[in-house]
VOPAGU-2260 file (C-alpha; in pm, 1 decimal, decimal comma):
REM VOPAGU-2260
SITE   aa  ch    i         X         Y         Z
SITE  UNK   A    0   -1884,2     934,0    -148,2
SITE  UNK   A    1   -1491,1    1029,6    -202,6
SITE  UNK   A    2   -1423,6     703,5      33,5
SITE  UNK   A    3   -1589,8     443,6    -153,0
SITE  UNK   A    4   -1406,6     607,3    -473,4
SITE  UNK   A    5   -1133,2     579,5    -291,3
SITE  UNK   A    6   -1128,5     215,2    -182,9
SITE  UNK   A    7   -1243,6     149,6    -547,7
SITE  UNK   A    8    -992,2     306,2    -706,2
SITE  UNK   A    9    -674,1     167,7    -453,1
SITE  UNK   A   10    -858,0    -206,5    -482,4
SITE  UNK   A   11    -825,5    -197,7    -809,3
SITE  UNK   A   12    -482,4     -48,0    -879,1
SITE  UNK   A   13    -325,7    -261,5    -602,5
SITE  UNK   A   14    -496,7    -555,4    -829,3
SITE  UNK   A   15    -362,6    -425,0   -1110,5
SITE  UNK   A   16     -20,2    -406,7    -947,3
SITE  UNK   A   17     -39,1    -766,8    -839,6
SITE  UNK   A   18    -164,9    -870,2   -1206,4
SITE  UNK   A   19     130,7    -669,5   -1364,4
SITE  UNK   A   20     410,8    -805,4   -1114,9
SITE  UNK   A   21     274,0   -1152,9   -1228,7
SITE  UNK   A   22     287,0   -1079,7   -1577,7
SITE  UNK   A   23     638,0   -1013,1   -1558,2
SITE  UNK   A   24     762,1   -1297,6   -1376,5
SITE  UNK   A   25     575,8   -1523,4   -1617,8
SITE  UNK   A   26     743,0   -1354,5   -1902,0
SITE  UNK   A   27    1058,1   -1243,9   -1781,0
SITE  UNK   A   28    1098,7   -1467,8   -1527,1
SITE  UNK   A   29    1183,0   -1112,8   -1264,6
SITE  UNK   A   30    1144,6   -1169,4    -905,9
SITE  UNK   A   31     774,5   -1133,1    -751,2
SITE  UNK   A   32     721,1    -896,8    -414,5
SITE  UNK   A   33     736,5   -1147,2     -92,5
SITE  UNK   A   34     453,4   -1061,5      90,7
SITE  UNK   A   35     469,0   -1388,6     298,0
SITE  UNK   A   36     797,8   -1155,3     479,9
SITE  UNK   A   37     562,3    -846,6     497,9
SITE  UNK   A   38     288,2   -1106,6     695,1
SITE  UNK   A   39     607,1   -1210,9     902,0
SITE  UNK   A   40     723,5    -913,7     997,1
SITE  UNK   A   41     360,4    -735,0    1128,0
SITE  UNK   A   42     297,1   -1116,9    1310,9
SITE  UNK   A   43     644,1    -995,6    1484,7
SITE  UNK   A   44     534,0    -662,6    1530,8
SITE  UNK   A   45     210,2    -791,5    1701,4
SITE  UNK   A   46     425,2    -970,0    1972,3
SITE  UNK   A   47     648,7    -648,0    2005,9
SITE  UNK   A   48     951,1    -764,9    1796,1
SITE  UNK   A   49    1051,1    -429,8    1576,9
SITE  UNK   A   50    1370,7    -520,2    1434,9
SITE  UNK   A   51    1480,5    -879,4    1239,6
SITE  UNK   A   52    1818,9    -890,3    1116,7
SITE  UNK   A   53    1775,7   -1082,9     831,9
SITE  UNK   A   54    1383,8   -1144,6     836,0
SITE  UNK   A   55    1425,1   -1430,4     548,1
SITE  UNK   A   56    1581,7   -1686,8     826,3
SITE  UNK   A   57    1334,6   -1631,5    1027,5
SITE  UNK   A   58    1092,0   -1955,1    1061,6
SITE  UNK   A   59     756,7   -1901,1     896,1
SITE  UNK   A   60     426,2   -1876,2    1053,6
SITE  UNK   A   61      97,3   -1910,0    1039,8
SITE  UNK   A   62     -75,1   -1735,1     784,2
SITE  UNK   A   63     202,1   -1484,7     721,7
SITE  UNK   A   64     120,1   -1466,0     285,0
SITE  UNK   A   65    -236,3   -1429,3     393,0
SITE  UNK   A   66    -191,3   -1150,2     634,0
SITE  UNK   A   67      74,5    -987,7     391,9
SITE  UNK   A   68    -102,8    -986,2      97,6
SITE  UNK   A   69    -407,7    -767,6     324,1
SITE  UNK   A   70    -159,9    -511,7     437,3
SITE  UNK   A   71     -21,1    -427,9      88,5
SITE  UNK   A   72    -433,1    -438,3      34,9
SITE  UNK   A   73    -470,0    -208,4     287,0
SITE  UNK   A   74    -184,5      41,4     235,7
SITE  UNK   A   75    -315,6      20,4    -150,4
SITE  UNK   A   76    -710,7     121,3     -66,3
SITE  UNK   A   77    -513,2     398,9     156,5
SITE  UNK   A   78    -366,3     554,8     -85,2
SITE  UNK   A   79    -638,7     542,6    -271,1
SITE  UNK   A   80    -840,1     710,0     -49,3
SITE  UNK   A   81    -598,1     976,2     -46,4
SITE  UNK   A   82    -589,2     967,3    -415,5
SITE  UNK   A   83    -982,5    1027,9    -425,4
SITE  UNK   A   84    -965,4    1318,3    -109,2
SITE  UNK   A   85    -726,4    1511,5    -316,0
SITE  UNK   A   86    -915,9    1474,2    -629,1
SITE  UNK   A   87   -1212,4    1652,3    -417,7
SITE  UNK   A   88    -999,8    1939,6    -305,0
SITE  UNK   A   89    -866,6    2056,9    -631,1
């Protein structure tokens, strides 16, 4: 039961991150995370390319904000997870 708390509760702070971050740039005009470079770098990593010097002059690809925006998704329902397993324990 813990994991579907979990995923819950990282889901929805990771939303609430994103909603936040967005707030702010509307209002304060502050810089929103990239996640299109995030996609770029694991479509590099999938072909076996670790390291980018500068990762912004890199050419973009296909799909890259799409595949970015599911990994900080995924890290997010992670920690969740982990957030919900130690809320078991103690």
């Amino acid at each position: 039961m813990f994991i579907l708390e979990g995923i819950f509760a990282g889901f929805i702070a990771t939303l609430l991150f994103d909603l936040y971050q967005f707030s702010l740039s509307y209002a304060y005009n502050i810089n929103k995370s990239r996640w299109d470079l995030v996609g770029r770098y694991f479509l590099g990593v999938s072909r076996g390319v670790y390291l980018q010097e500068n990762i912004e002059n890199e050419s973009s690809e296909k799909n890259e904000l799409k595949i970015g925006y599911s990994i900080h998704y995924i890290i997010g329902i992670i920690y969740g997870i982990i957030y919900a397993s130690l809320n078991t324990l103690f």
